[in-house]
C-alpha positions as CSV (number, residue, x, y, z in Angstrom):
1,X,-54.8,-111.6,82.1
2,X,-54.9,-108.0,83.5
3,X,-51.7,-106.0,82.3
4,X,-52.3,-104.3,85.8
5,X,-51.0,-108.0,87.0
6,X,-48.5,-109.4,84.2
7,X,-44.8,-108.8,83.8
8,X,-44.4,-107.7,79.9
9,X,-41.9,-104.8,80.1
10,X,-42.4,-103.4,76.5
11,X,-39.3,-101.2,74.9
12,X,-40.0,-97.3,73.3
13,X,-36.4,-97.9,71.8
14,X,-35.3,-100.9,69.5
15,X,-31.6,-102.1,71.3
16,X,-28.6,-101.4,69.0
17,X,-27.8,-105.6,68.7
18,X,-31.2,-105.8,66.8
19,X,-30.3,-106.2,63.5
20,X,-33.5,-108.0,61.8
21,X,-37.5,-107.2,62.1
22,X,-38.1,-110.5,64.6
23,X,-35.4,-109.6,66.8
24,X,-36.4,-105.6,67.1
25,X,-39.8,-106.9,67.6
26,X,-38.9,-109.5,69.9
27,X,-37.2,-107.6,72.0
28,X,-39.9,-104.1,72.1
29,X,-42.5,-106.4,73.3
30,X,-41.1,-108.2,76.1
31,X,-40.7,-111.3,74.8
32,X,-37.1,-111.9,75.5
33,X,-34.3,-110.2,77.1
34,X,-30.6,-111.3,75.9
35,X,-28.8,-112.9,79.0
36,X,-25.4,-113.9,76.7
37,X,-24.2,-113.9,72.7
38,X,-27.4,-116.0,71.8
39,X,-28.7,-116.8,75.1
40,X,-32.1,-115.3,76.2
41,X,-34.3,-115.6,78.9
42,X,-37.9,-115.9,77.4
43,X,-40.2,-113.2,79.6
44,X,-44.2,-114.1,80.0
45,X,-45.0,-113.1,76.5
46,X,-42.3,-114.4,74.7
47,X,-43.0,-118.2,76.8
48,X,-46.8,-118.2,76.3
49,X,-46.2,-118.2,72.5
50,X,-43.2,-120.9,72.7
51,X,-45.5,-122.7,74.4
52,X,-48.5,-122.5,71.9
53,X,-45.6,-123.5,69.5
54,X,-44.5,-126.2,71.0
55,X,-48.1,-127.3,71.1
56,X,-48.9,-127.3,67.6
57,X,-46.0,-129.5,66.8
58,X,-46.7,-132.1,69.7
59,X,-50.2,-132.0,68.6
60,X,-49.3,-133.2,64.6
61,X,-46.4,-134.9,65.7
62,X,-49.0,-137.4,68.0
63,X,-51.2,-137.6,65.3
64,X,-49.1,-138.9,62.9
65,X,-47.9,-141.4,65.2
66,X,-44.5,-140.3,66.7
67,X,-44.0,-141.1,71.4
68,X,-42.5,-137.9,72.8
69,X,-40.2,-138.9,75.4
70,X,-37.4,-136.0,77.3
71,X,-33.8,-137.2,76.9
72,X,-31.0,-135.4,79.5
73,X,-29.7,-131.9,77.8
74,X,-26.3,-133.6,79.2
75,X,-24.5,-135.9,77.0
76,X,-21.6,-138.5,78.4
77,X,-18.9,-138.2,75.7
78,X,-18.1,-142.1,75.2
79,X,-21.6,-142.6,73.0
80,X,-20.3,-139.6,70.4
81,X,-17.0,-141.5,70.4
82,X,-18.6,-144.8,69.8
83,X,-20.5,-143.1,67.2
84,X,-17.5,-141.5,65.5
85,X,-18.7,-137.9,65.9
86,X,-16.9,-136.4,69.1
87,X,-13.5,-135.3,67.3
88,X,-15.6,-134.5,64.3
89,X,-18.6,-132.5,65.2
90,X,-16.4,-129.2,65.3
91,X,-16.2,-126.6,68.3
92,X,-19.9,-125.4,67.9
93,X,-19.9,-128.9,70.8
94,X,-19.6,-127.5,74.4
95,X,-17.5,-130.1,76.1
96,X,-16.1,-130.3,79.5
97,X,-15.9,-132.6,83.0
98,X,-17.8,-133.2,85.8
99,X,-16.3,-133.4,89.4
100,X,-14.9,-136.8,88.7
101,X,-13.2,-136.2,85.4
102,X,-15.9,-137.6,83.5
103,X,-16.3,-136.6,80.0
104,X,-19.8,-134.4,79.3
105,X,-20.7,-132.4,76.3
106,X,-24.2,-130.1,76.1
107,X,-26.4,-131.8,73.6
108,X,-25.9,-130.1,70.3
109,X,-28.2,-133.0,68.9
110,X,-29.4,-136.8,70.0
111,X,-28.4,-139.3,67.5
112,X,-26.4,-141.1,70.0
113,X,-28.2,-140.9,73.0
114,X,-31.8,-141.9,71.2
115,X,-29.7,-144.8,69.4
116,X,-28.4,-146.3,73.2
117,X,-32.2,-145.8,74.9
118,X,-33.5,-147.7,72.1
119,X,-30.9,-150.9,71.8
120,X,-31.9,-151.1,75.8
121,X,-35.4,-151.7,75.1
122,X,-36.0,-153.1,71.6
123,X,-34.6,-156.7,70.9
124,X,-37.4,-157.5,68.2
125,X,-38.4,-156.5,64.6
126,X,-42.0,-156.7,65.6
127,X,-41.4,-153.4,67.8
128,X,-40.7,-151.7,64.2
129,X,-41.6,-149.1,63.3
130,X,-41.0,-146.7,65.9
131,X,-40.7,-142.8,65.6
132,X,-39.6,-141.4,68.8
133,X,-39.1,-137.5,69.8
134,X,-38.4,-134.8,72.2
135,X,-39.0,-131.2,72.5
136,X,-36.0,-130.2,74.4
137,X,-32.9,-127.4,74.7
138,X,-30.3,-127.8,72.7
139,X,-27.0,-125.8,72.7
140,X,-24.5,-125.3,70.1
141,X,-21.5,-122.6,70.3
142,X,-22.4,-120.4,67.5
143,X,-19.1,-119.1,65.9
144,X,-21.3,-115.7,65.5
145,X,-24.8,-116.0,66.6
146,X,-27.0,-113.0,65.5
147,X,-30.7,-112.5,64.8
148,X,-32.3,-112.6,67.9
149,X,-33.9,-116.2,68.4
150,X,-33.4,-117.1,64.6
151,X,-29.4,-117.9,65.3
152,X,-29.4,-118.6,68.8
153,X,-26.1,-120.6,70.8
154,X,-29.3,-122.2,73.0
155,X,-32.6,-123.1,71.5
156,X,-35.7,-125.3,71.3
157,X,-35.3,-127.9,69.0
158,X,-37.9,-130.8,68.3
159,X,-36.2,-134.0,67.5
160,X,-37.5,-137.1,66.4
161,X,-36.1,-140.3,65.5
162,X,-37.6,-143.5,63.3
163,X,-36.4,-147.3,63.6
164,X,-37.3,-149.7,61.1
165,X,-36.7,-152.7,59.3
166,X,-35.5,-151.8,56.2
167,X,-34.9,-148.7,54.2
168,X,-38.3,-149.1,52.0
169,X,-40.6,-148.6,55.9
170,X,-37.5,-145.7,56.4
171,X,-38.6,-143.6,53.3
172,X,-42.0,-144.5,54.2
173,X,-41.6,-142.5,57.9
174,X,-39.6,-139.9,55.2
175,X,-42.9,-139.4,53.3
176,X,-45.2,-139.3,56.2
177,X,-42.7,-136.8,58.4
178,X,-42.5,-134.6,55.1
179,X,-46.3,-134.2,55.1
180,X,-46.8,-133.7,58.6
181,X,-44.0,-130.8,58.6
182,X,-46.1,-129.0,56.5
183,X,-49.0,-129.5,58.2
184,X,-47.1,-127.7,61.4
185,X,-46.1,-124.9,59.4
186,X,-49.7,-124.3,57.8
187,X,-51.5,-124.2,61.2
188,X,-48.7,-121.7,62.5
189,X,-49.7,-119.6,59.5
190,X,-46.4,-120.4,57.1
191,X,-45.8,-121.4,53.6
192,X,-43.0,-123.9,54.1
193,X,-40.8,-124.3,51.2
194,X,-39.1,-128.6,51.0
195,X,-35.7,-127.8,49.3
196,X,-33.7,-130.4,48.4
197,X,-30.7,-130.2,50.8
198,X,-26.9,-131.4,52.0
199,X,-27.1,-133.9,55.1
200,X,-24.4,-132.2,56.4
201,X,-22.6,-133.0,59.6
202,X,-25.8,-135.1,60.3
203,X,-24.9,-137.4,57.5
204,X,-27.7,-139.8,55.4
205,X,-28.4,-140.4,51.8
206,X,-31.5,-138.1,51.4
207,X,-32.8,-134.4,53.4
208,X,-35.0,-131.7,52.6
209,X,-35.1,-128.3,54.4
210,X,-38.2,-126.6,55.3
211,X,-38.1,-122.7,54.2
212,X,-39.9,-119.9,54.9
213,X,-39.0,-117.3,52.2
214,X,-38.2,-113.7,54.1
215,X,-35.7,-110.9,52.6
216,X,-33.5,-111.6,56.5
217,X,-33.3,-115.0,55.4
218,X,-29.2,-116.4,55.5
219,X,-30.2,-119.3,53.0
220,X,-30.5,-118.9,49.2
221,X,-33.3,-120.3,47.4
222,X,-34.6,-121.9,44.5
223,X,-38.2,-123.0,43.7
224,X,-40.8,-123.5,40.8
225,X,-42.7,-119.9,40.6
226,X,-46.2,-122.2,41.3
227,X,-45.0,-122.0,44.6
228,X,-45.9,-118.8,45.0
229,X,-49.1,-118.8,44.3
230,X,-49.4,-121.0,47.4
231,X,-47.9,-118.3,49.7
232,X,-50.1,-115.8,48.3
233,X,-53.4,-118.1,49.3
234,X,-54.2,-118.2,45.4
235,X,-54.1,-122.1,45.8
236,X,-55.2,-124.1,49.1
237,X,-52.3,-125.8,51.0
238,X,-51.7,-129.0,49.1
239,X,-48.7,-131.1,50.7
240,X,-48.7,-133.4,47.7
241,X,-48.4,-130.5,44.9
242,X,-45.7,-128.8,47.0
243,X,-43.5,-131.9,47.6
244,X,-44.1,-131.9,43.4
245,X,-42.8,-128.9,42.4
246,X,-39.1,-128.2,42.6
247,X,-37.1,-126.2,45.2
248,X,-33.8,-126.7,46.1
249,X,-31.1,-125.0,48.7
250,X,-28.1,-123.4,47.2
251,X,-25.9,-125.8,47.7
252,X,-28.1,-128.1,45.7
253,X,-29.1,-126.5,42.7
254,X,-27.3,-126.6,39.9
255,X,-28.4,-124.2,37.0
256,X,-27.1,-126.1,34.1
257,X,-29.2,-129.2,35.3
258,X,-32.2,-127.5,36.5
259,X,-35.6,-129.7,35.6
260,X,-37.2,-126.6,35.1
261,X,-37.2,-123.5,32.5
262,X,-35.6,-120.7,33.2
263,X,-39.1,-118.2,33.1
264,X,-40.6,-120.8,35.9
265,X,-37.7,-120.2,38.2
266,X,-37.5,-118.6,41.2
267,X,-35.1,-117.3,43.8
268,X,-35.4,-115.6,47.3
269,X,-34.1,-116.1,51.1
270,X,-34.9,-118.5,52.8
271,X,-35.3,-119.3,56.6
272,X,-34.4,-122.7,57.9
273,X,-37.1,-123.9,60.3
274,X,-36.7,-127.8,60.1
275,X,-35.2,-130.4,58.0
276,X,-35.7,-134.1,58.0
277,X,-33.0,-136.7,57.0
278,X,-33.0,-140.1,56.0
279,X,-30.4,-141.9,57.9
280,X,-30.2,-145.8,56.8
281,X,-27.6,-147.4,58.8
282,X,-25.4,-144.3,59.0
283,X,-25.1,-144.6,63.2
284,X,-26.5,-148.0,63.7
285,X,-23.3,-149.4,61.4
286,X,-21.3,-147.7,63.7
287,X,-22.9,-147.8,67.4
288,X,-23.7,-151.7,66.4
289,X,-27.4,-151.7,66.5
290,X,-29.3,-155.0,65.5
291,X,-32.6,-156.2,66.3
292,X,-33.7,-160.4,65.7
293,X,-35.3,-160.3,62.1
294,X,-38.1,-162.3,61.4
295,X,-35.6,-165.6,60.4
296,X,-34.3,-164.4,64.3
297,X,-31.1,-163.4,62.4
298,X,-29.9,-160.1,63.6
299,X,-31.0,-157.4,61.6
300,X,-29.0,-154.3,61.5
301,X,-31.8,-151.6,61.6
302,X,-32.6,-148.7,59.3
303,X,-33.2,-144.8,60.5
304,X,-34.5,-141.3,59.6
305,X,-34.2,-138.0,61.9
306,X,-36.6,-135.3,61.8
307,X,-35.8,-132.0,63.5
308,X,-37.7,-128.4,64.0
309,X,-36.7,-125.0,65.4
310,X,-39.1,-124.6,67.9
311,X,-38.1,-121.2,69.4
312,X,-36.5,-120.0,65.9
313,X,-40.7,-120.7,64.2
314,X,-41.6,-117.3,66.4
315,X,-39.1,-115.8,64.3
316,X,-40.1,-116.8,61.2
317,X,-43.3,-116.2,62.3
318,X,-42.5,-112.7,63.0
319,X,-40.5,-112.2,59.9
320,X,-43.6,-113.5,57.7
321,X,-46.4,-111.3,59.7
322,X,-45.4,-108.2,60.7
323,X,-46.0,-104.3,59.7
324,X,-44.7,-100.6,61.1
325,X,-46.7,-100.9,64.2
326,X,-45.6,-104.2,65.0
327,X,-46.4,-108.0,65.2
328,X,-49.1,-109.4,63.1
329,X,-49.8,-113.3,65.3
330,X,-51.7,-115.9,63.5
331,X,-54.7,-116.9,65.3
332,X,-52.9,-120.4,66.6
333,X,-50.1,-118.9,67.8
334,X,-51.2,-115.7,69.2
335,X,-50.4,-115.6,72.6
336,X,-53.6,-113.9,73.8
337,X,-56.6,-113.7,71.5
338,X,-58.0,-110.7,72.4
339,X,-56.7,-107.2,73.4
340,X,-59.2,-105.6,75.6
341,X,-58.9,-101.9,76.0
342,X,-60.6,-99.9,78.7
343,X,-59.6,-96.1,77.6
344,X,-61.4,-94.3,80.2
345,X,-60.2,-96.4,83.6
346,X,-61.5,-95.2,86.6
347,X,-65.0,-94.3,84.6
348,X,-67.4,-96.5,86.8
349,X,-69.5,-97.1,83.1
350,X,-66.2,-98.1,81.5
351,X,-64.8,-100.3,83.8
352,X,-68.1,-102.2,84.5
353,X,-68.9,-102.9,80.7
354,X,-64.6,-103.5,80.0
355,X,-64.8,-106.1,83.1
356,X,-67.8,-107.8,82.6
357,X,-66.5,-108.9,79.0
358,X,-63.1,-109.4,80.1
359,X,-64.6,-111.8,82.6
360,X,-66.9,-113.3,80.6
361,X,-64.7,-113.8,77.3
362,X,-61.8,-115.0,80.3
363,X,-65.2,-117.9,81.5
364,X,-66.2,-118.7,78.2
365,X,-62.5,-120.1,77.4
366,X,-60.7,-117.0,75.3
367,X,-57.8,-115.8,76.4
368,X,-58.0,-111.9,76.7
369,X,-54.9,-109.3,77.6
370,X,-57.0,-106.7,79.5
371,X,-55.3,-103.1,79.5
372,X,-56.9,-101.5,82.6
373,X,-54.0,-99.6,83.0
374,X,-54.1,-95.8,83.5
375,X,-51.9,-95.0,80.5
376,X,-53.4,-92.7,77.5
377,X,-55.3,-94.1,75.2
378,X,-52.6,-93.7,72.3
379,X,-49.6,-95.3,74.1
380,X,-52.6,-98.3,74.8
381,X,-53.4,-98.4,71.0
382,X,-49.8,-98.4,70.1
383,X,-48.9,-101.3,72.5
384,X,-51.5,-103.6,71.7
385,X,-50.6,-103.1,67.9
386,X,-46.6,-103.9,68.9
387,X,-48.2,-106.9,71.3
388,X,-50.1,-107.8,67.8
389,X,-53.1,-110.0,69.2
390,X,-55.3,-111.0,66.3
391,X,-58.6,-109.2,67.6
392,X,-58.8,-105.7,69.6
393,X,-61.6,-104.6,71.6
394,X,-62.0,-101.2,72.4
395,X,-64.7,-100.2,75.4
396,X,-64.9,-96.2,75.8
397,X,-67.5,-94.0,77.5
398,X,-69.3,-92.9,74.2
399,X,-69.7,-96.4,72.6
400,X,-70.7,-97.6,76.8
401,X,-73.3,-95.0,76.3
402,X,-74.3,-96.4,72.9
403,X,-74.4,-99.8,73.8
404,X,-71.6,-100.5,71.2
405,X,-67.5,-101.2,71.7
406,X,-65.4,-101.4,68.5
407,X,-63.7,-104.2,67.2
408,X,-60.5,-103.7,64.9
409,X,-59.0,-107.0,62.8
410,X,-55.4,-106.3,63.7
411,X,-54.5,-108.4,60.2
412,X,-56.7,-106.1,58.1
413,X,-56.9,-103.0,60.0
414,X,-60.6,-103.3,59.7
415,X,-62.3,-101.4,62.3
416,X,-66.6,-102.3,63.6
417,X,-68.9,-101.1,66.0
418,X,-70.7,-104.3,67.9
419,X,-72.8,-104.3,70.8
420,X,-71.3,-106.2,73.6
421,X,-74.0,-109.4,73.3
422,X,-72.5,-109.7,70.0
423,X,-69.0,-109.6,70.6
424,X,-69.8,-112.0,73.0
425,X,-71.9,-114.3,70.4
426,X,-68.7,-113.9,68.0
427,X,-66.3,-115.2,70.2
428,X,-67.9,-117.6,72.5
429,X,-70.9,-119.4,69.8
């Protein structure tokens, strides 16, 4: 993409509302502009990197075995009354009528609605197990959203939702959805921390939060100091040895009956980026739902939820990878690859070697942000560190004369000079 052609209206100024690094960010590079208290619209950028988000998690979600399906963001009223829920759920619910007096609400959540598609279709215990999800808006009237993305009134949500037969194939789906969540967060570039949590108005026997420790974090944290040494990269992602070691949300731990001494114990802030609950027959006792058992007996069936923060994850992301000059993307969720900077536009050298990459990196299958813009060469340096692309390349007229351009690591800083065949060999095999 030539910046000449995109809409990505970067900011000199951070807005006064910007309270946390993400949101400053955020907002600087033209990722979002604030419509409403915690309502955005998501500019170019800002989409291209929800999107690559959203990706990842369909991607692991699928692999693990979960059907996405799309459910209306519109909710009738009369399933969250059947449920119990629509008196209870609190004013963060957006309710009101349609034309003819018919209850709606905006769907803070799906319990109800993925609970009456799936007594419409599924008579039998031999359909069982079945993990269904969306990736879908969600609204909930934040009593005082704040943070940019990270505490949003509307945001992307993934939700899923299991089925089974009994509550053993439940905690099964538990285990499998716990080890896929960190699979999402690795490939996004984040240490996920499992706390042991409250269910909350969601309700269940069992949940775990996934946290992603940063000092703008609003949850407070405790976890086995081994942890660490997996956010620092000392020890390789291990799903298994992180679901062992303990971590707990605040409202869970209890010092006095900690399982673990006092020297191993750590504390931070956290931010909330999915959590997963196991559900047994918490909605399908109320809303009725019953499938013929193997003796064709009804069976009441058993369920487990599973929900990520889609658009709050470029938050975290942000807050996790960042420095002074700006973003720091990880190489999945990057929204371009490469920055390409021509410094001297209009130079006839310049803009053939600048285009001829740009066009070739663009063929081969890597996505380039090309600045053939006539701004100085600083402001184009500064921008592309804001933008934070994983790899910049830099054509001028003394390394065209050279045969070289210069390659910087945005992660490391890390600056080489490379002819253009092997920039090309780098990036293309």
């Amino acid at each position: 993409m030539r910046i000449s052609r995109y809409f990505m209206p970067l900011l000199k100024e951070t807005p006064a509302e910007a309270q946390i690094v993400s949101h400053r960010l955020m907002l600087r590079s033209g990722m979002i502009k604030l419509q409403a208290a915690g309502i955005y619209s998501w500019l170019p950028l800002g989409l291209k990197v929800l999107q690559k988000v959203e990706n990842i998690v369909a991607d692991e979600l699928n692999k693990a075995g979960c059907v996405q399906l799309r459910m209306p963001i519109l909710q009738p009223a009369e399933l969250w009354k059947e449920s119990g829920r629509y008196d209870a759920y609190g004013k963060e619910m957006l309710r009101f009528c349609d034309r003819a007096e018919r209850e709606l609400l905006y769907s803070p959540t799906c319990e109800e609605m993925i609970i009456d598609v799936f007594r419409s279709y599924v008579k039998s215990y031999k359909s069982l197990p079945l993990n269904l999800y969306q990736i879908n808006w969600k609204f909930r009237d934040e009593i005082r959203p704040r943070f940019g993305v990270m505490r949003g009134r509307e945001f992307l949500m993934k939700d899923g939702y299991s089925f089974h037969v009994d509550q053993a194939d439940a905690m099964r789906e538990y285990e499998k959805m716990y080890e896929t969540y960190h699979r999402i967060f690795n490939r996004l570039g984040l240490v996920a921390i499992a706390v042991n949590a409250s269910t909350g108005e969601i309700g269940g026997s069992l949940s775990h939060e996934f946290q992603v420790l940063a000092e703008t974090g609003e949850s407070q944290v405790y976890y086995d100091a081994e942890i660490d040494d997996f956010r620092s990269g000392k020890l390789a992602f291990d799903a298994e040895k992180l679901r062992s070691l303990y971590a707990a949300a605040d409202e869970m731990h209890v010092a006095d009956k900690c399982p673990i001494p006092a020297e191993r114990l750590r504390t931070a802030r956290g931010i909330e980026v999915g959590q997963i609950f196991l559900l047994g027959k918490h909605y399908t006792d109320a809303m009725k739902v019953d499938v013929s058992g193997a003796d064709g007996k009804p069976l009441r069936v058993e369920m487990a939820t599973f929900g990520i923060g889609v658009s709050r994850l470029l938050g975290a992301i942000i807050e996790a990878n960042h420095d002074e000059n700006g973003i720091i993307w990880t190489e999945e969720s990057a929204p371009f690859k490469i920055g390409l900077v021509n410094i001297r536009v209009g130079d006839t050298a310049c803009d053939k070697a600048a285009d001829e990459l740009y066009e070739k990196l663009t063929a081969g299958g890597v996505e380039v942000l090309y600045d053939d813009t006539s701004e100085s060469a600083g402001k184009k340096f500064a921008s592309m560190d804001l933008i934070g692309l994983p790899w910049q390349v830099t054509v001028g007229p003394k390394g065209v004369a050279a045969g070289i351009v210069e390659l910087k690591n945005r992660r490391s800083g890390e600056k080489i000079e490379i002819s253009p065949e092997g920039l090309l060999a780098k990036f293309l095999g």
